[in-house]
PyMOL CGO cylinders between C-alpha atoms (Angstrom):
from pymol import cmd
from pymol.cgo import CYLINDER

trace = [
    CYLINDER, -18.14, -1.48, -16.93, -19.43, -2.34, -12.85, 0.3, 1, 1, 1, 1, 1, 1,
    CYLINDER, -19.43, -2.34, -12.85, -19.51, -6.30, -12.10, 0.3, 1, 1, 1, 1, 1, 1,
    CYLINDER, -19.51, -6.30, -12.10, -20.69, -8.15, -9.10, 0.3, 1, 1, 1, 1, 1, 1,
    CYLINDER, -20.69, -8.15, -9.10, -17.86, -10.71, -9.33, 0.3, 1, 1, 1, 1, 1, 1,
    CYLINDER, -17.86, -10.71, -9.33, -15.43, -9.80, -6.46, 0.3, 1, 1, 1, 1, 1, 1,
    CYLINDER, -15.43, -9.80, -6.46, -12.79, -12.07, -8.32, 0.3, 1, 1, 1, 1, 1, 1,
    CYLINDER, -12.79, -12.07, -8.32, -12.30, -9.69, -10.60, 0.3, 1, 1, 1, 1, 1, 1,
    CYLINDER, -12.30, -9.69, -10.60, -10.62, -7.26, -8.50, 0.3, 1, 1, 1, 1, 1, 1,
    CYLINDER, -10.62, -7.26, -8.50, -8.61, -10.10, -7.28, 0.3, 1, 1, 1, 1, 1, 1,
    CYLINDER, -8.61, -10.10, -7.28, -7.27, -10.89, -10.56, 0.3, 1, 1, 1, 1, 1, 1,
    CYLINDER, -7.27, -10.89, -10.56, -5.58, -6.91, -9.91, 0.3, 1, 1, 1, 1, 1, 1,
    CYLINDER, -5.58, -6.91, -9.91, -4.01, -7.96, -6.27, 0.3, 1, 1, 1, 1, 1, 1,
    CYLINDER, -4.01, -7.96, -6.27, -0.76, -8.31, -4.70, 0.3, 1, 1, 1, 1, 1, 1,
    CYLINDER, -0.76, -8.31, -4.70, 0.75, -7.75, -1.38, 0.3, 1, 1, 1, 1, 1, 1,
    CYLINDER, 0.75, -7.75, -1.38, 2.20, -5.12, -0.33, 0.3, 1, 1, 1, 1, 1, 1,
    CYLINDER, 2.20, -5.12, -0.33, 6.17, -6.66, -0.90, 0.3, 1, 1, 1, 1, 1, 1,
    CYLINDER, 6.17, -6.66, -0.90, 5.39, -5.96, -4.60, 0.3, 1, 1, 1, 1, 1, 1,
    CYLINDER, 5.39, -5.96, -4.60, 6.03, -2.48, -3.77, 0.3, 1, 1, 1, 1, 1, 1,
    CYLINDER, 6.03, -2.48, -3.77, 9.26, -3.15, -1.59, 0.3, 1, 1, 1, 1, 1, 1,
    CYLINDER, 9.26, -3.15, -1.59, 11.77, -1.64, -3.97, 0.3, 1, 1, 1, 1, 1, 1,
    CYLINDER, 11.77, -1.64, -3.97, 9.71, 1.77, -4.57, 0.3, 1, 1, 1, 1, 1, 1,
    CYLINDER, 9.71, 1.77, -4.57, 9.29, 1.71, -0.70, 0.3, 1, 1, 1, 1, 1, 1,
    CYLINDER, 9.29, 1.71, -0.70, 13.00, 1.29, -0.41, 0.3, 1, 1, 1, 1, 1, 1,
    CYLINDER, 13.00, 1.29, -0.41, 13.77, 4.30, -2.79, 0.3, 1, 1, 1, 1, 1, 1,
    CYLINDER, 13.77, 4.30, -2.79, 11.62, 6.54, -0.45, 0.3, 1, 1, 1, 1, 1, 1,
    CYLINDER, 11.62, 6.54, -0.45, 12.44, 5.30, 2.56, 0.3, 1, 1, 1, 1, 1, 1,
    CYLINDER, 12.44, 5.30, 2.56, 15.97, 4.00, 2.34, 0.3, 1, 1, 1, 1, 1, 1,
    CYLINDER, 15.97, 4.00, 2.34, 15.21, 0.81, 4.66, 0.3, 1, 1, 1, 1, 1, 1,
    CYLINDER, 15.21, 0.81, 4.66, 13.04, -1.97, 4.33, 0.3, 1, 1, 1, 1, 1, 1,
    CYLINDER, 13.04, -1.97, 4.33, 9.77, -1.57, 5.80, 0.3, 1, 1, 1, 1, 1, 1,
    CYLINDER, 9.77, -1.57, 5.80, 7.94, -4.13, 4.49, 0.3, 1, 1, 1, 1, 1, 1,
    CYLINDER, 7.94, -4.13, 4.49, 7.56, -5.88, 7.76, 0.3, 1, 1, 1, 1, 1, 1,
    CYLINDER, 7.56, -5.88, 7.76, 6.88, -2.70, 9.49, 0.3, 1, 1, 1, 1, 1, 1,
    CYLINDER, 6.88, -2.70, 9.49, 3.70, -2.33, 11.50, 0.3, 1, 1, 1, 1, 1, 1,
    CYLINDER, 3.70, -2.33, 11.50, 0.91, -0.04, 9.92, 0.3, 1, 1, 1, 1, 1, 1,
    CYLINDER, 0.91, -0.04, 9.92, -2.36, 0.92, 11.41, 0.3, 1, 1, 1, 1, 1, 1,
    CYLINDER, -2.36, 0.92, 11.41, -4.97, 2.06, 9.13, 0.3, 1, 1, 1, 1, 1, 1,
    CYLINDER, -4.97, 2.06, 9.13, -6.89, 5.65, 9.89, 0.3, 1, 1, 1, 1, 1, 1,
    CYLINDER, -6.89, 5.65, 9.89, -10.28, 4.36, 8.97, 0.3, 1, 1, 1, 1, 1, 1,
    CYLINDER, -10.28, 4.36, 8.97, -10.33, 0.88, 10.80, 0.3, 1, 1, 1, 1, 1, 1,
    CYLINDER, -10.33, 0.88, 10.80, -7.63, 0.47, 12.99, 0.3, 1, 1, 1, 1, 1, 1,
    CYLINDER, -7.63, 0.47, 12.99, -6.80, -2.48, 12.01, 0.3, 1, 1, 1, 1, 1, 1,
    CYLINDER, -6.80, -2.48, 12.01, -2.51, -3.02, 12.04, 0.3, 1, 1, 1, 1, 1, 1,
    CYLINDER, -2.51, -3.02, 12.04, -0.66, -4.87, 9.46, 0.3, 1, 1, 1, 1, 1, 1,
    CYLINDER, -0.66, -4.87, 9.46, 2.75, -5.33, 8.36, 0.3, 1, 1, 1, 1, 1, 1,
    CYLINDER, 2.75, -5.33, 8.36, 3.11, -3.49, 5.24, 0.3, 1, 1, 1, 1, 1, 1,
    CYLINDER, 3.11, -3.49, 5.24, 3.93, -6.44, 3.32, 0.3, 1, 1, 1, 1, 1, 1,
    CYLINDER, 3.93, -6.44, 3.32, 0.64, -7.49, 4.45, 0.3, 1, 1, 1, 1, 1, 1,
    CYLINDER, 0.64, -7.49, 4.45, -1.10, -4.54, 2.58, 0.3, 1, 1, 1, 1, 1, 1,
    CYLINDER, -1.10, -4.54, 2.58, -3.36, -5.44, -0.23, 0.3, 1, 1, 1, 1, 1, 1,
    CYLINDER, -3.36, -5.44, -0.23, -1.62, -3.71, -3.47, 0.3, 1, 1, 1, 1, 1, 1,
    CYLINDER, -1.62, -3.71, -3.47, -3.03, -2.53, -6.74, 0.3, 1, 1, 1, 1, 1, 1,
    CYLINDER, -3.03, -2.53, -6.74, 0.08, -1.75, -9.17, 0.3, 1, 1, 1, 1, 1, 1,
    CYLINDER, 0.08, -1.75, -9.17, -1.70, -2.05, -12.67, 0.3, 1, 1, 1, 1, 1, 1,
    CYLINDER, -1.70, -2.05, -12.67, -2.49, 1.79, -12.54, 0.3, 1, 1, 1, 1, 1, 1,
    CYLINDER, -2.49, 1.79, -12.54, 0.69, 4.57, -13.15, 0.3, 1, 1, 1, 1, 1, 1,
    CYLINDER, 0.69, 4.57, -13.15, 1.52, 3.97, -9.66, 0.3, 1, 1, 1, 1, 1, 1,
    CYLINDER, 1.52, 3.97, -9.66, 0.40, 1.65, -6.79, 0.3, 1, 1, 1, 1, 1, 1,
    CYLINDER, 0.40, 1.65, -6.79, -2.05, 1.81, -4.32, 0.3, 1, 1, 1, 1, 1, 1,
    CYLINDER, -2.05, 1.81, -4.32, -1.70, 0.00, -0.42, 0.3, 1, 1, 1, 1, 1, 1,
    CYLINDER, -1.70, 0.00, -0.42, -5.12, -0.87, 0.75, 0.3, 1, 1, 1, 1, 1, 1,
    CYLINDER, -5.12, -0.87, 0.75, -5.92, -2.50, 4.14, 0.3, 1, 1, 1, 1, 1, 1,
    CYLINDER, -5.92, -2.50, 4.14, -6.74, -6.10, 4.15, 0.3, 1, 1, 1, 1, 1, 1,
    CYLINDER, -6.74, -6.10, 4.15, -9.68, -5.34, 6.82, 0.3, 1, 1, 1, 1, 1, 1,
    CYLINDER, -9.68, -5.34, 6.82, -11.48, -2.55, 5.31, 0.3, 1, 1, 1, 1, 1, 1,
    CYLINDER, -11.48, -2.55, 5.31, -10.01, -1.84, 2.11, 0.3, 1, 1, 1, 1, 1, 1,
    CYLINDER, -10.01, -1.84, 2.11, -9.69, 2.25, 2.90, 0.3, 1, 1, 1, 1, 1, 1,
    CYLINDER, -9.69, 2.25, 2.90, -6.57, 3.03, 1.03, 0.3, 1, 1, 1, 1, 1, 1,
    CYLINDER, -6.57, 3.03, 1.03, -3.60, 3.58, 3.02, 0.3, 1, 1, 1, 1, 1, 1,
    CYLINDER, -3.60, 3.58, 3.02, -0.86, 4.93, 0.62, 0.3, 1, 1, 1, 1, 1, 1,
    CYLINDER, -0.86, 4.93, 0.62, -0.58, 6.31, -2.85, 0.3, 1, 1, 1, 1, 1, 1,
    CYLINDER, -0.58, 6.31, -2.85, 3.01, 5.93, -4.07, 0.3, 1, 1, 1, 1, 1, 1,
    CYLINDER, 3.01, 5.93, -4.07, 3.71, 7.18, -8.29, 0.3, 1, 1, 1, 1, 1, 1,
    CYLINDER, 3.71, 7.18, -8.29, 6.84, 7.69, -9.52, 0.3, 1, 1, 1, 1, 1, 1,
    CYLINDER, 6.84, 7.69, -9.52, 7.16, 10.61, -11.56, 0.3, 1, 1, 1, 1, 1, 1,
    CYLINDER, 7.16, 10.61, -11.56, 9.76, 12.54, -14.27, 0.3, 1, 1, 1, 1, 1, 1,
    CYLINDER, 9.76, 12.54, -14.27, 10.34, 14.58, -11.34, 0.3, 1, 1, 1, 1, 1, 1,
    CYLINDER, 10.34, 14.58, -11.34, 10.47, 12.25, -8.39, 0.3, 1, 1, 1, 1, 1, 1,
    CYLINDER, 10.47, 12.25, -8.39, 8.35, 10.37, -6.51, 0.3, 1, 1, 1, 1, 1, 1,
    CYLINDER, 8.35, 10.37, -6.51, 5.13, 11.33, -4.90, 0.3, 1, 1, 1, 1, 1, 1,
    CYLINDER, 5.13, 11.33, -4.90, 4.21, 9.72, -1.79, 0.3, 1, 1, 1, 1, 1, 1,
    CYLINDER, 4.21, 9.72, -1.79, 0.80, 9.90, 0.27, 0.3, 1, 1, 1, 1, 1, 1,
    CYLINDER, 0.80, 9.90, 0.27, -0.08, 7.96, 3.46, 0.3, 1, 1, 1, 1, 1, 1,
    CYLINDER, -0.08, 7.96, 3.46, -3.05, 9.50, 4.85, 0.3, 1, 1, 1, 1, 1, 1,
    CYLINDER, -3.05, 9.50, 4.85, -5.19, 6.63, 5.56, 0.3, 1, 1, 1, 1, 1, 1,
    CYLINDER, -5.19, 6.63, 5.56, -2.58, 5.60, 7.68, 0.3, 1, 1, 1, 1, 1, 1,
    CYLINDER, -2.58, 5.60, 7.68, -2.45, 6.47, 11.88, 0.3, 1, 1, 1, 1, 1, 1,
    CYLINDER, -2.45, 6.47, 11.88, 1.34, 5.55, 12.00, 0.3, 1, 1, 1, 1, 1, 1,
    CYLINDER, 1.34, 5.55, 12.00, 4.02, 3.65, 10.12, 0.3, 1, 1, 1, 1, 1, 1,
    CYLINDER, 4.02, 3.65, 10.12, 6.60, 1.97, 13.33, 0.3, 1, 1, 1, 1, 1, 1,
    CYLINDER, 6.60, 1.97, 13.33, 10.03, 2.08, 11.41, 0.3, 1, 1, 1, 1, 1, 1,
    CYLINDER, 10.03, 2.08, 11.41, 12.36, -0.38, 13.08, 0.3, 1, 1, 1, 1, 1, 1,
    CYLINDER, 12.36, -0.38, 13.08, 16.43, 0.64, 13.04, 0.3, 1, 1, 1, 1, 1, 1,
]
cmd.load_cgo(trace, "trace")
């Protein structure tokens, strides 16, 4: 079912600090205040500023200027599976 009504897909939104356990598993650290700069736009956020969708079996990191996706992240039997290819760079601070 398609709809006009952009609220919907707000109803489905978080930021990205929803995520900030899962991104701790993978990346040991926090990094939700890390900068970000998203391949498509170049826009650079914080990742806690990402827009999150986590109501699928895993959660997706869009950017809040264009809405490319950033990062894939699903947690699996096996592990977790991590993909960041709409992203230029992710700064990790010590």
């Amino acid at each position: 079912m398609e709809t006009d009504d952009p609220t919907m897909d707000l109803e489905l939104t978080l930021d990205g600090n929803a995520v900030a356990g899962l991104l701790q598993e993978i990346f040991a650290m926090e990094v939700t205040a890390s900068p970000a700069e998203c391949a498509n736009c170049g826009n650079i956020s914080a990742v806690g500023g990402l827009v999150a969708y986590t109501q699928a079996p895993g959660a997706i990191l869009r950017c809040p200027a264009c809405s490319s996706v950033m990062m894939r992240i699903v947690e699996t039997p096996r592990g977790i599976m991590f993909e960041a290819r709409g992203m230029m760079h992710l700064k990790l601070k010590k």
